[in-house]
N, C-alpha and C positions, 0 to 999 in steps of 0.2 A: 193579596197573599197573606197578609198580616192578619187579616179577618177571619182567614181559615186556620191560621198558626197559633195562634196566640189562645185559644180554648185547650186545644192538646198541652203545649207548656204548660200554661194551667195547672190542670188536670197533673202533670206529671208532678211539679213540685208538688202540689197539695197533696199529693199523694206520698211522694217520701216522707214529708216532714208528717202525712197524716201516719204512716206504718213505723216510723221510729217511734212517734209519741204513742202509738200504742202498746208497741212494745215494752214500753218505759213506764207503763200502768202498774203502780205499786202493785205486786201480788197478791196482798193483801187488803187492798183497793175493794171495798166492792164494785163490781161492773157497771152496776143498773143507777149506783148513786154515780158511779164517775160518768156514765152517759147524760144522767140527768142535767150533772153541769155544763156537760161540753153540749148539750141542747140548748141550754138558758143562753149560754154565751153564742151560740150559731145561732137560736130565733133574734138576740138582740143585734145581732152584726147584720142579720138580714132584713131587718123589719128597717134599722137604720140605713141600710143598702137602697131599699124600696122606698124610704124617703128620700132619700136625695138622687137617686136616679128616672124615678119613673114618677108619673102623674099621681097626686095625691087622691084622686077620690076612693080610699079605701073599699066604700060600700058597694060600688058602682066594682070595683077590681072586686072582689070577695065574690060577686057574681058569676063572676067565669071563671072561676073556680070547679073542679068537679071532684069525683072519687080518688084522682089522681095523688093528689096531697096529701091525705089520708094515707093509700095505701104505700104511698114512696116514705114516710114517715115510719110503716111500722120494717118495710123493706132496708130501711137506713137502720135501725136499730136490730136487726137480727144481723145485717151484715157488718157492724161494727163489736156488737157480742159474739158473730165466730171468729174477730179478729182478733179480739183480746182472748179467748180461750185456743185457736190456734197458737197465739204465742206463750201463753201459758202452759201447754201442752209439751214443748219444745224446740216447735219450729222455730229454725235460723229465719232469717229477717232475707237471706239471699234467696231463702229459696220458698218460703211458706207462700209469699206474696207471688209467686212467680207461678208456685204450683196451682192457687185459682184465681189466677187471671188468665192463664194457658186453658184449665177447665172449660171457665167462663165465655173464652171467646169462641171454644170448640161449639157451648151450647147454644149460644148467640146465631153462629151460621144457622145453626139445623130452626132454631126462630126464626130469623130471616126468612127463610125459606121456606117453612111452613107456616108463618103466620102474614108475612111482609112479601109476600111473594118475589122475595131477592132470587135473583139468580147467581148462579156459582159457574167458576168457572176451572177448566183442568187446571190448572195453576194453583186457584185457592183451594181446590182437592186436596190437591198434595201440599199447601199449605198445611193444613188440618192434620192429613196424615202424619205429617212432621213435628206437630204437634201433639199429636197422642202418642208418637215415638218421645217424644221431649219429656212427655208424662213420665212413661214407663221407664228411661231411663233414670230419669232423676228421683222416682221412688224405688231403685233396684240398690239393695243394701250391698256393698262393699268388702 
């Protein structure tokens, strides 16, 4: 059970403490330098990660490697640039992060499903649908 828990936890802190600290990006911060840091510091925490956790033959690991890396690389810096310009923008912190990760999972299903041949079910239907109601109510101005 723990095996399956312990990644979502994860995920969840790294994720508040990741959207406070974004938020907290001096405005006057450039973007592309404050990424470049929080790169240097996430290739060294991970390079140091993969030393101490997995088998050292770098060149032999650097083989199975493929386009994957790459393209999650330039995927991780566009989604962390419309983080800091969502919150620059104006978005509250309750609700920006809330608005595309609801998106995100709405478009994820329709992936699933048309690339991962997931199946859906009446339930995660109307999950979804509850979801684009979530949408629309939380962008309906007041």
């Amino acid at each position: 059970m723990l095996t399956y828990i312990w990644p979502a936890i994860l995920i969840v802190i790294s994720n508040v403490v990741y959207n406070i600290t974004t938020k907290s990006t001096p405005e006057n911060a450039n973007p592309f330098l404050s990424l470049t840091i929080t790169y240097l510091v996430g290739s060294c925490f991970s390079f140091i990660a993969y030393l101490l956790w997995h088998e050292n033959n770098l060149i032999e690991n650097i083989k199975h490697l493929n386009y994957t890396s790459i393209l999650l690389g330039f995927a991780i810096v566009g989604l962390e640039t419309g983080y800091i310009y969502l919150y620059r923008a104006g978005w509250k912190i309750s609700i920006g992060s809330l608005m595309v990760n609801i998106a995100l999972a709405v478009v994820l299903v329709i992936v699933g499903i048309l690339f991962y041949k997931e199946h859906i079910t009446y339930k995660q239907i109307i999950g979804v649908l509850l979801c684009v109601t979530g949408l629309i109510f939380l962008n309906v101005k007041s």
